[in-house]
PDB file of the backbone (N, CA, C, O) and the ligand in Angstrom, with CONECT records:
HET     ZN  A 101       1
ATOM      1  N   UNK A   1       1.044 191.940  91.771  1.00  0.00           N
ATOM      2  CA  UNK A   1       1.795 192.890  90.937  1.00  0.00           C
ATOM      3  C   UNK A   1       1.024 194.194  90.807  1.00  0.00           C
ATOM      4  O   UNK A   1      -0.186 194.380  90.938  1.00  0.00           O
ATOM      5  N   UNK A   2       2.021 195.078  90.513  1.00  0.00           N
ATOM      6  CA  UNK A   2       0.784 196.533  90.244  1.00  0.00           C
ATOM      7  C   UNK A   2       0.146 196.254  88.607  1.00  0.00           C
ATOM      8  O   UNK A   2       0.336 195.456  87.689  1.00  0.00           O
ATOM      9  N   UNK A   3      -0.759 197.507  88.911  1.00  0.00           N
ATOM     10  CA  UNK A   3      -1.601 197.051  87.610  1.00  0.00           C
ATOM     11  C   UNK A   3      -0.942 197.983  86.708  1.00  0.00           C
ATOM     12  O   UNK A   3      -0.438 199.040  87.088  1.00  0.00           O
ATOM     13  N   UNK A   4      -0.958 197.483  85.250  1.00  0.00           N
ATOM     14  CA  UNK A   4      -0.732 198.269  84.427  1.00  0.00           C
ATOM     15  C   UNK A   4      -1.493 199.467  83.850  1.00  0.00           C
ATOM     16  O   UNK A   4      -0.828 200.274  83.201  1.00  0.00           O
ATOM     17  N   UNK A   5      -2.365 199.610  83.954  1.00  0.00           N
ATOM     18  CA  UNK A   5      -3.932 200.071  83.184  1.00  0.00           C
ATOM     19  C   UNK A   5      -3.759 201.658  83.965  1.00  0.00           C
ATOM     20  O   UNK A   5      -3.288 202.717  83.549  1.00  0.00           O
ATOM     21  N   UNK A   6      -4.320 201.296  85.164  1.00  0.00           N
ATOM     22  CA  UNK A   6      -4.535 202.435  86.359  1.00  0.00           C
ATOM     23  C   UNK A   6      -2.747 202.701  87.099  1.00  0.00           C
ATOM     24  O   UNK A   6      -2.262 203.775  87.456  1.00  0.00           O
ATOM     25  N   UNK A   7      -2.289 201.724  87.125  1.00  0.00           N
ATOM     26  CA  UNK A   7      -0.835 202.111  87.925  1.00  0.00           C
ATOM     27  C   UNK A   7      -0.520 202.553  89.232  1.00  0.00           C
ATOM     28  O   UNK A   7       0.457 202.969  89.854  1.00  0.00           O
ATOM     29  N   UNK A   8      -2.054 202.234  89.461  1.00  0.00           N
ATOM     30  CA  UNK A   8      -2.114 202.537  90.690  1.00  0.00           C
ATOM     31  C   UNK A   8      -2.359 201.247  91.842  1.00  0.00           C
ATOM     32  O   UNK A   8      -1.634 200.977  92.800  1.00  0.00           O
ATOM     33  N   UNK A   9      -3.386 200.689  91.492  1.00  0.00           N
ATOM     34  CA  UNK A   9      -3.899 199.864  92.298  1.00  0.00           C
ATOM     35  C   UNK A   9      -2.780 198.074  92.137  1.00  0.00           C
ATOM     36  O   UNK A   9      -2.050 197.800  91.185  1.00  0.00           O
ATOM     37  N   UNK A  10      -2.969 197.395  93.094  1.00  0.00           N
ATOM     38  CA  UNK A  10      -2.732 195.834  92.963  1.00  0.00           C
ATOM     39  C   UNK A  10      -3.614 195.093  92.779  1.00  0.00           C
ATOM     40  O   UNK A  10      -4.749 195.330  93.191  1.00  0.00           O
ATOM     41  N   UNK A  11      -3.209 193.724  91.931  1.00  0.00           N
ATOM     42  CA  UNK A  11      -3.579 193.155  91.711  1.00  0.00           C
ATOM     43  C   UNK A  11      -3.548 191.859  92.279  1.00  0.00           C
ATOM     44  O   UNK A  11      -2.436 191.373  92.484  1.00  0.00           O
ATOM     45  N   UNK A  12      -4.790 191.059  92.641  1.00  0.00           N
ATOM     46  CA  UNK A  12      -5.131 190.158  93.609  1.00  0.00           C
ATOM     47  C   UNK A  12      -5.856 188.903  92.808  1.00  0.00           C
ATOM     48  O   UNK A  12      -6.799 189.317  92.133  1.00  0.00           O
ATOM     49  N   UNK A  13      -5.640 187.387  92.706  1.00  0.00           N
ATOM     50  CA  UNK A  13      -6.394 186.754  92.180  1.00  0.00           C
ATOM     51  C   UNK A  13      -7.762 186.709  92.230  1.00  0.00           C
ATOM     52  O   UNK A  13      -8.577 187.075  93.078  1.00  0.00           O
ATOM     53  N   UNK A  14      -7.817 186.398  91.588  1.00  0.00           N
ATOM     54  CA  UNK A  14      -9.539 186.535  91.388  1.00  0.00           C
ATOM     55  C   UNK A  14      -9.629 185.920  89.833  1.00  0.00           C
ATOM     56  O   UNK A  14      -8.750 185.573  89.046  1.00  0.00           O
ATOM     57  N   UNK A  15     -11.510 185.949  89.723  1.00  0.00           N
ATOM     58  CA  UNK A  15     -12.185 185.243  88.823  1.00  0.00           C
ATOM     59  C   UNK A  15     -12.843 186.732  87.734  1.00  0.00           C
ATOM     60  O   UNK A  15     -13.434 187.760  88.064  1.00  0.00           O
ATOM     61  N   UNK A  16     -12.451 186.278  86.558  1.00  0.00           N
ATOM     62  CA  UNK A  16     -12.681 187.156  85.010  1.00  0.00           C
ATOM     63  C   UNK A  16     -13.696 186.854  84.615  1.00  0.00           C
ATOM     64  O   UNK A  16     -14.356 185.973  85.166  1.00  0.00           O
ATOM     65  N   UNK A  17     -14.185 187.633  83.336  1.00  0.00           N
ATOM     66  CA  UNK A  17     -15.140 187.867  82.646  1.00  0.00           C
ATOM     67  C   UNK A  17     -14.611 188.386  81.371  1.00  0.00           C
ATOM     68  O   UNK A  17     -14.624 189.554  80.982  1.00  0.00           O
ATOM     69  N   UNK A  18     -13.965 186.939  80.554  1.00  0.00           N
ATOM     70  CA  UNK A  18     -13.246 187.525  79.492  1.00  0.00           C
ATOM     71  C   UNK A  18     -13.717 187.728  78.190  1.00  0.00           C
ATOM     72  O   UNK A  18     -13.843 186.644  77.621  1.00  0.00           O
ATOM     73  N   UNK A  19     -13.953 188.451  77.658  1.00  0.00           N
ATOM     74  CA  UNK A  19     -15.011 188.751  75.828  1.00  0.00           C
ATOM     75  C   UNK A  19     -13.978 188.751  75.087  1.00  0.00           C
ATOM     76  O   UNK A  19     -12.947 189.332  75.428  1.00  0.00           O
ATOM     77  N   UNK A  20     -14.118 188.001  73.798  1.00  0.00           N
ATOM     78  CA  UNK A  20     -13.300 188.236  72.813  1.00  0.00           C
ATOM     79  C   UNK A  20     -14.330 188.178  71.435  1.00  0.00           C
ATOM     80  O   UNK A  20     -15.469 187.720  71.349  1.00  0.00           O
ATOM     81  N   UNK A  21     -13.494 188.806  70.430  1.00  0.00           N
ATOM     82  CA  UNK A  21     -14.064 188.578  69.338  1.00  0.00           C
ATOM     83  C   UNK A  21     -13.517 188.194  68.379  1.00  0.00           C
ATOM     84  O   UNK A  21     -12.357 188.602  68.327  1.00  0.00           O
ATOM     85  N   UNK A  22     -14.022 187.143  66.987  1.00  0.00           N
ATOM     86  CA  UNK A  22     -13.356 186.730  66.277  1.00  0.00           C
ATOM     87  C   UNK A  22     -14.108 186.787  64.869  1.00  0.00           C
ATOM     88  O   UNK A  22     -14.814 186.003  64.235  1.00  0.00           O
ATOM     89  N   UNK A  23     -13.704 187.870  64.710  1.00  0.00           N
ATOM     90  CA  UNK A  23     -14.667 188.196  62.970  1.00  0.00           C
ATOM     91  C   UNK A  23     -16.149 188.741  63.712  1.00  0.00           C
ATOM     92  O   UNK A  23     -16.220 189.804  64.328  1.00  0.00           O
ATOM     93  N   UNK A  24     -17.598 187.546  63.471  1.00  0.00           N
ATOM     94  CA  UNK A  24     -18.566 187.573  63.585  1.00  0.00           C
ATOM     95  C   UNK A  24     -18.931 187.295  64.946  1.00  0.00           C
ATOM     96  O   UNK A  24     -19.845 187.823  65.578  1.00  0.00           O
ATOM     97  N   UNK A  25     -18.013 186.291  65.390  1.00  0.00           N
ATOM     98  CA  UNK A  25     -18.298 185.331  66.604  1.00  0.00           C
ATOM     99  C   UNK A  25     -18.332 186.377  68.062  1.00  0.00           C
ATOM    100  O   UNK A  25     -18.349 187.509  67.578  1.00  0.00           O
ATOM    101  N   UNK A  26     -18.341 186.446  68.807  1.00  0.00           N
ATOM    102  CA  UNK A  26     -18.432 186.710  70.205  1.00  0.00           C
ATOM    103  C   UNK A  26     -18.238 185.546  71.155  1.00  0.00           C
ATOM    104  O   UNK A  26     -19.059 184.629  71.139  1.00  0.00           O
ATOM    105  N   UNK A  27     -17.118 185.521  72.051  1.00  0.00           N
ATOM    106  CA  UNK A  27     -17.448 184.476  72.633  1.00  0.00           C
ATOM    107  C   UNK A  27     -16.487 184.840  74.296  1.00  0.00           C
ATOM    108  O   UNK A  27     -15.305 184.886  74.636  1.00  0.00           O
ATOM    109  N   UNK A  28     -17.555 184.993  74.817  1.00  0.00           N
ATOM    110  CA  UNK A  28     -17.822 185.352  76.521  1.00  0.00           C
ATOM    111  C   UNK A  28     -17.255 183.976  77.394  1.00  0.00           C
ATOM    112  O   UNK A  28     -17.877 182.914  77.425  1.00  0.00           O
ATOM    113  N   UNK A  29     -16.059 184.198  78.034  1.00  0.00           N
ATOM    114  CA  UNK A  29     -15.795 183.293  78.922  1.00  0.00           C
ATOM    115  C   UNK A  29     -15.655 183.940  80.316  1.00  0.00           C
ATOM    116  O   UNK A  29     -14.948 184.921  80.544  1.00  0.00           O
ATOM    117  N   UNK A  30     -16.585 183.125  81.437  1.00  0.00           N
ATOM    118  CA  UNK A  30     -16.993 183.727  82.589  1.00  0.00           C
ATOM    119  C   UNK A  30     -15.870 182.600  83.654  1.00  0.00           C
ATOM    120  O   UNK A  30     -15.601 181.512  83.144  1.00  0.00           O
ATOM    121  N   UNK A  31     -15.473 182.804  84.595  1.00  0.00           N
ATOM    122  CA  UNK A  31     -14.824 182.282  85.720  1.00  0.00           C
ATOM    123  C   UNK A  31     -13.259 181.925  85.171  1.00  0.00           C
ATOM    124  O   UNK A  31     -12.684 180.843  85.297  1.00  0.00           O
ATOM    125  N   UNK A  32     -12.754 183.123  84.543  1.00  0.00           N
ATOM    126  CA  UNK A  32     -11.476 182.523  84.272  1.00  0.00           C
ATOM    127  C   UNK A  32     -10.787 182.906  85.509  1.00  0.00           C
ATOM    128  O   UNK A  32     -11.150 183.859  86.197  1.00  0.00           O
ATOM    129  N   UNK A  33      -9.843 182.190  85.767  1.00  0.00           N
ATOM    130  CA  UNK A  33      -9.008 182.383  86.468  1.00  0.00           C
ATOM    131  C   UNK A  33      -7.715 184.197  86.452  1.00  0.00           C
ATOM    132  O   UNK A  33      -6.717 184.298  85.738  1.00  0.00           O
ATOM    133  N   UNK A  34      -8.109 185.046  87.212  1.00  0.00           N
ATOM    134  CA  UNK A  34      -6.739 185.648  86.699  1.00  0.00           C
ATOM    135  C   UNK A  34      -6.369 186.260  87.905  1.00  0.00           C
ATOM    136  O   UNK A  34      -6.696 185.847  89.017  1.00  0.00           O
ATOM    137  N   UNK A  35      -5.676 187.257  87.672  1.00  0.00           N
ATOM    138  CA  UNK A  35      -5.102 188.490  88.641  1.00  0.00           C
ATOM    139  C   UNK A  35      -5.903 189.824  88.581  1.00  0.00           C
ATOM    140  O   UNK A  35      -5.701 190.465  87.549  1.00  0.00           O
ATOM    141  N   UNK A  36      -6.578 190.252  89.274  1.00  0.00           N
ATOM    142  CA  UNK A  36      -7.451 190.859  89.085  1.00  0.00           C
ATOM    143  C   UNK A  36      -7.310 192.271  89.579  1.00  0.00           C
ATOM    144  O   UNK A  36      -7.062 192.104  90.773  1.00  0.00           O
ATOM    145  N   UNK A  37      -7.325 193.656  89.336  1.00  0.00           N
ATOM    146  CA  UNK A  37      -6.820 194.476  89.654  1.00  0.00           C
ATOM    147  C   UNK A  37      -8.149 195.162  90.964  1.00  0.00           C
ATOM    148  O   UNK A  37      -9.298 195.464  90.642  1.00  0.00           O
ATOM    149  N   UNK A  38      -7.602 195.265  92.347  1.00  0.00           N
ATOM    150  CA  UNK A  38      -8.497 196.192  92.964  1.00  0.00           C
ATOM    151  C   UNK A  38      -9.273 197.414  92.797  1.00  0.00           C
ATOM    152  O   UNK A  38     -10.437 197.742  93.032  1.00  0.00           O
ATOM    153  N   UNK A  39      -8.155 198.025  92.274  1.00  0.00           N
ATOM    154  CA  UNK A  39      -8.328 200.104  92.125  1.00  0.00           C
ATOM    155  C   UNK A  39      -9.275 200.029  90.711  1.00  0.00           C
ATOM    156  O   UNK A  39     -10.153 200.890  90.660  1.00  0.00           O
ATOM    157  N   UNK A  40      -9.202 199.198  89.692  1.00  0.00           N
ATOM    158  CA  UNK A  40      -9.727 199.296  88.350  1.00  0.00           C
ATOM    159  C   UNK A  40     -10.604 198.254  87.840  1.00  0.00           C
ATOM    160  O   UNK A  40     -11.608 198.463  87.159  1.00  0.00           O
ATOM    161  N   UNK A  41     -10.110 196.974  88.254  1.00  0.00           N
ATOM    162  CA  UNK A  41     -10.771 196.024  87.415  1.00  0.00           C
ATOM    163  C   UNK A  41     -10.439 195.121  86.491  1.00  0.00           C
ATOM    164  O   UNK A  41     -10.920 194.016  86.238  1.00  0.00           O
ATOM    165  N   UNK A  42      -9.255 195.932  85.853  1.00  0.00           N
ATOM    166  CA  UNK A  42      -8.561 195.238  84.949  1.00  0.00           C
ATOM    167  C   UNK A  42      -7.938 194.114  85.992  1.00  0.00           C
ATOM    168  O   UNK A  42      -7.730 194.190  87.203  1.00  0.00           O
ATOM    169  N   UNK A  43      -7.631 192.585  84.644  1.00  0.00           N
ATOM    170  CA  UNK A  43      -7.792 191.351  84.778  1.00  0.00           C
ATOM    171  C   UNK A  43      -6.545 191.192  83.743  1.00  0.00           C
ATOM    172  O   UNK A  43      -6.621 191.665  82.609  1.00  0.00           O
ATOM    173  N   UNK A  44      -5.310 190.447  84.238  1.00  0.00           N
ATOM    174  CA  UNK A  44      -4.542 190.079  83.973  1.00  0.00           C
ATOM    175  C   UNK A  44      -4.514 187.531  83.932  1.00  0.00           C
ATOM    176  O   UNK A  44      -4.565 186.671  84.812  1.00  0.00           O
ATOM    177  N   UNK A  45      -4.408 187.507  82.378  1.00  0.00           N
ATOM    178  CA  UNK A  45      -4.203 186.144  82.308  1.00  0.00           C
ATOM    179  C   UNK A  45      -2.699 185.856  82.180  1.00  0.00           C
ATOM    180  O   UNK A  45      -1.918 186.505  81.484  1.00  0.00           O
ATOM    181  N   UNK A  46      -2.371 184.700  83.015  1.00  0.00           N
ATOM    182  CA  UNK A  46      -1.118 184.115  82.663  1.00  0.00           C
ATOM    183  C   UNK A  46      -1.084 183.053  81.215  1.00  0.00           C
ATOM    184  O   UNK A  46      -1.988 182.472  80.615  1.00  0.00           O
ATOM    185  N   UNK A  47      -0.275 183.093  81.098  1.00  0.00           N
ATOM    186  CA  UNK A  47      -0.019 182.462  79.346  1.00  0.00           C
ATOM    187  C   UNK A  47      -0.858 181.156  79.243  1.00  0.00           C
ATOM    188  O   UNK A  47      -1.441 181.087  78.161  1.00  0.00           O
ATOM    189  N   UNK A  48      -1.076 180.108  80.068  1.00  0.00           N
ATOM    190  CA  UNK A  48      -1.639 178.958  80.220  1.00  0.00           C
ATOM    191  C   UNK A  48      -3.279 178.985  79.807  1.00  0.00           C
ATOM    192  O   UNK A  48      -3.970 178.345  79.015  1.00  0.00           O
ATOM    193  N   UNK A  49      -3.535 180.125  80.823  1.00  0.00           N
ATOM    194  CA  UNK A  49      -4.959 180.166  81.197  1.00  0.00           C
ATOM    195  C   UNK A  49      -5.150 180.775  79.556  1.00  0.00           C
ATOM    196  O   UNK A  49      -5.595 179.998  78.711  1.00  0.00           O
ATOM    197  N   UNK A  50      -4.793 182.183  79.169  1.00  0.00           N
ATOM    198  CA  UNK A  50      -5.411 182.659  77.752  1.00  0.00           C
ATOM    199  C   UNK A  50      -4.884 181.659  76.769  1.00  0.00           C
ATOM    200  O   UNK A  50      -5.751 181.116  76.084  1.00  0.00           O
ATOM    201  N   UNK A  51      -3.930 181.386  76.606  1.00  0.00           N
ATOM    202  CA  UNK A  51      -3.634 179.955  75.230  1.00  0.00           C
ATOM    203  C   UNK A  51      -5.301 179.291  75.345  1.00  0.00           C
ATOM    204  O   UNK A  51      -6.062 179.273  74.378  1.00  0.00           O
ATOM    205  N   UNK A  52      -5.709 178.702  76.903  1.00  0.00           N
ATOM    206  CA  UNK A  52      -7.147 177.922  76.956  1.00  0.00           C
ATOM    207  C   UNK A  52      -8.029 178.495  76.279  1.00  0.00           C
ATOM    208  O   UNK A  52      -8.612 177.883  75.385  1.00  0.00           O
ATOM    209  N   UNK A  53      -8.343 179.974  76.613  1.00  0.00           N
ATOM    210  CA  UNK A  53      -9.398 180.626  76.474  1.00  0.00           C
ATOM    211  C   UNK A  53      -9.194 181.330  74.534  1.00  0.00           C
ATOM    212  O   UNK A  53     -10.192 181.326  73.814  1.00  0.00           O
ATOM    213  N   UNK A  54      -7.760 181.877  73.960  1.00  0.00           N
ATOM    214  CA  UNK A  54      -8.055 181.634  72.735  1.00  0.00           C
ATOM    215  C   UNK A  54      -8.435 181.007  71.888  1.00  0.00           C
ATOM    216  O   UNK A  54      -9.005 181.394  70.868  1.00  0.00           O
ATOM    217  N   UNK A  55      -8.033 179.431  72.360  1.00  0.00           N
ATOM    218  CA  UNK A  55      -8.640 178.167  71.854  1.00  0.00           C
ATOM    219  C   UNK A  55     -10.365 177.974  71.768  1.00  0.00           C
ATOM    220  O   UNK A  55     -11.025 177.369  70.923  1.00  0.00           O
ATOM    221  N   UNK A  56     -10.651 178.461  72.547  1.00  0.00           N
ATOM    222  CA  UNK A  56     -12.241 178.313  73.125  1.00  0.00           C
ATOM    223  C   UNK A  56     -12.733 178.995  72.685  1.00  0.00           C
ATOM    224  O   UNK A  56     -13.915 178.663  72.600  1.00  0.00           O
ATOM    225  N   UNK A  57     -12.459 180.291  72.102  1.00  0.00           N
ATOM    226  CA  UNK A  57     -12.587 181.133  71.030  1.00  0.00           C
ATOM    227  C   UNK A  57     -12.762 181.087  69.629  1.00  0.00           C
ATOM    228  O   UNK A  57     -13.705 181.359  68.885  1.00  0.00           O
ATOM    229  N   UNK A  58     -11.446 180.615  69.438  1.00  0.00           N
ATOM    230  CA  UNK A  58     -11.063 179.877  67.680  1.00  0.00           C
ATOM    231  C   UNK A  58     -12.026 178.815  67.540  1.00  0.00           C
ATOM    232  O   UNK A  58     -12.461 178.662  66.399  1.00  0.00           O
ATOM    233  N   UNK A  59     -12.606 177.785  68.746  1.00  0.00           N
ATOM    234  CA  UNK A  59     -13.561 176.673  68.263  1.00  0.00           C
ATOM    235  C   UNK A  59     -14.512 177.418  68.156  1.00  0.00           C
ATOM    236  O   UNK A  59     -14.919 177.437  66.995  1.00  0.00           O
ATOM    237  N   UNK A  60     -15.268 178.280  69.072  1.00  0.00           N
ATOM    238  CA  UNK A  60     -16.539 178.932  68.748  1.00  0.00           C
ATOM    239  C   UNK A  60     -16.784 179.223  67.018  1.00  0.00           C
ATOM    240  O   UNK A  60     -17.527 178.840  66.114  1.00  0.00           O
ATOM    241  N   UNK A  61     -15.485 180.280  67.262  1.00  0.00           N
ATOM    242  CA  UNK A  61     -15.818 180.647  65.575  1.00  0.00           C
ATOM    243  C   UNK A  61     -15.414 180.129  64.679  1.00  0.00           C
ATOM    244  O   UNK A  61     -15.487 180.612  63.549  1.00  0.00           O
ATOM    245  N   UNK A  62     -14.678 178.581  65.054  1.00  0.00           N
ATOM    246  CA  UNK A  62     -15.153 177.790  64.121  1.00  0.00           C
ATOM    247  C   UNK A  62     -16.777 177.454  63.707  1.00  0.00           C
ATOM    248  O   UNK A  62     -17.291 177.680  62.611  1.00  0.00           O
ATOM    249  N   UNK A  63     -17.405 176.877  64.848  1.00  0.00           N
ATOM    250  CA  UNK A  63     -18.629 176.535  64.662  1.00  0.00           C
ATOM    251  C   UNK A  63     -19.610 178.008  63.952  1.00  0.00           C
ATOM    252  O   UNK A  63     -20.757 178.054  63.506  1.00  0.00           O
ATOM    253  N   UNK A  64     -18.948 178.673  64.052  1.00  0.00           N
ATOM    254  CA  UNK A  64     -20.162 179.930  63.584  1.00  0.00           C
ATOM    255  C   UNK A  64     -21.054 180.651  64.831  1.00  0.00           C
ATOM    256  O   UNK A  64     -21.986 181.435  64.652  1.00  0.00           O
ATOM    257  N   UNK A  65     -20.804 180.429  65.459  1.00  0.00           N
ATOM    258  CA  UNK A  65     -21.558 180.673  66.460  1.00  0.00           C
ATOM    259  C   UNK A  65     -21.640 182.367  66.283  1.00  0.00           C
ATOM    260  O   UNK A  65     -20.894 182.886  65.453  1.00  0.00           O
ATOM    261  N   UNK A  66     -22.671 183.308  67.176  1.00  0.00           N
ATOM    262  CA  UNK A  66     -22.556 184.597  67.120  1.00  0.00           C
ATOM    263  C   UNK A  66     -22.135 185.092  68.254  1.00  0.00           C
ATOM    264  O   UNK A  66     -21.276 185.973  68.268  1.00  0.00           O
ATOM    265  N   UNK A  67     -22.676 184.601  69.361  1.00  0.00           N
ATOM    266  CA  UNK A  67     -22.295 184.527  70.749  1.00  0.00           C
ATOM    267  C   UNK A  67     -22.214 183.428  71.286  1.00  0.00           C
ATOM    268  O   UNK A  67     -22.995 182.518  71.011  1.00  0.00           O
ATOM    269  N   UNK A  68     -21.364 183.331  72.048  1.00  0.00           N
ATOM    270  CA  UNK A  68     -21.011 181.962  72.758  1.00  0.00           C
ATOM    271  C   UNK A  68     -20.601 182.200  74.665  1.00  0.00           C
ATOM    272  O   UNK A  68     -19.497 182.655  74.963  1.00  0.00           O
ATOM    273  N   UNK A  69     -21.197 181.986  75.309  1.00  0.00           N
ATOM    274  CA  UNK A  69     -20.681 181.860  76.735  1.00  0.00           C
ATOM    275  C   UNK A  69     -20.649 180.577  77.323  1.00  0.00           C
ATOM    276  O   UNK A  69     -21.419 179.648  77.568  1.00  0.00           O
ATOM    277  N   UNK A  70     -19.046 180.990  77.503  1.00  0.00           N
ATOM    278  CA  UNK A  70     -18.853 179.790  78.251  1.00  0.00           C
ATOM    279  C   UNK A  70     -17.971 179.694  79.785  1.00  0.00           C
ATOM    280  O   UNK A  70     -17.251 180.658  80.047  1.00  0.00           O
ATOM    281  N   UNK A  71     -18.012 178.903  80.467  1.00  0.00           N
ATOM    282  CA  UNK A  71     -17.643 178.629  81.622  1.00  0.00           C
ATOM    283  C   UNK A  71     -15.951 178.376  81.961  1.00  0.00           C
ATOM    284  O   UNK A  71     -15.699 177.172  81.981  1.00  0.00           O
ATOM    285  N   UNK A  72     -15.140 178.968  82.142  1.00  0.00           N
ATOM    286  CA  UNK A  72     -13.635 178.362  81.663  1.00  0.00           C
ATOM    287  C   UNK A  72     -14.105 176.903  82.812  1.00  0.00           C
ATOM    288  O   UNK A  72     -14.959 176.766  83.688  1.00  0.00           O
ATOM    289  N   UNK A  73     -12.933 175.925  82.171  1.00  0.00           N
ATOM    290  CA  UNK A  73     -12.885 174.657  82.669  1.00  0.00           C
ATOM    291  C   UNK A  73     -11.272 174.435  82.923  1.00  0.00           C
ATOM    292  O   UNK A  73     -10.474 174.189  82.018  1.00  0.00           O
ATOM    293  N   UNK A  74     -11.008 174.538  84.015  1.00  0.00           N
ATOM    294  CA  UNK A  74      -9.629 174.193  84.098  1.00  0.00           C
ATOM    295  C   UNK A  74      -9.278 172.715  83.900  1.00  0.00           C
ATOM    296  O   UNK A  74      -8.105 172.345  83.958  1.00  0.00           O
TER     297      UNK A  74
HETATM  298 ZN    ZN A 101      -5.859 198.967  87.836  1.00  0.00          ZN2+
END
């Protein structure tokens, strides 16, 4: 698909580097799965994959954590 961001370039699967934050928490998920934009960079998740990775999030900052990296696990 084209990318939204730049509007220029396509987007090709590939592997993310997704950061989120939740209050205090930080929590870094490396090898997600997405669509990955050539021209920019920007990284598009399908609904499956981020539902995973919000979850993985919400547990971090459950636990308190400050930073958290983790590995997506399909
Ligand atoms: Zn782009």
């Amino acid at each position: 698909m084209k990318c939204m961001i730049c509007k220029q370039g396509e987007t090709m699967p590939g592997l993310a580097t997704v950061t989120l934050e939740r209050g205090p928490t930080v929590v870094i998920v490396r090898e997600v799965p997405a669509e990955v934009c050539r021209n920019c960079g920007e990284y598009y998740l399908d609904e499956a994959v981020a539902t995973k990775v919000y979850r993985e999030a919400e547990a971090a900052a459950a636990r308190h954590a400050e930073v958290e990296i983790l590995r997506y696990a399909a």
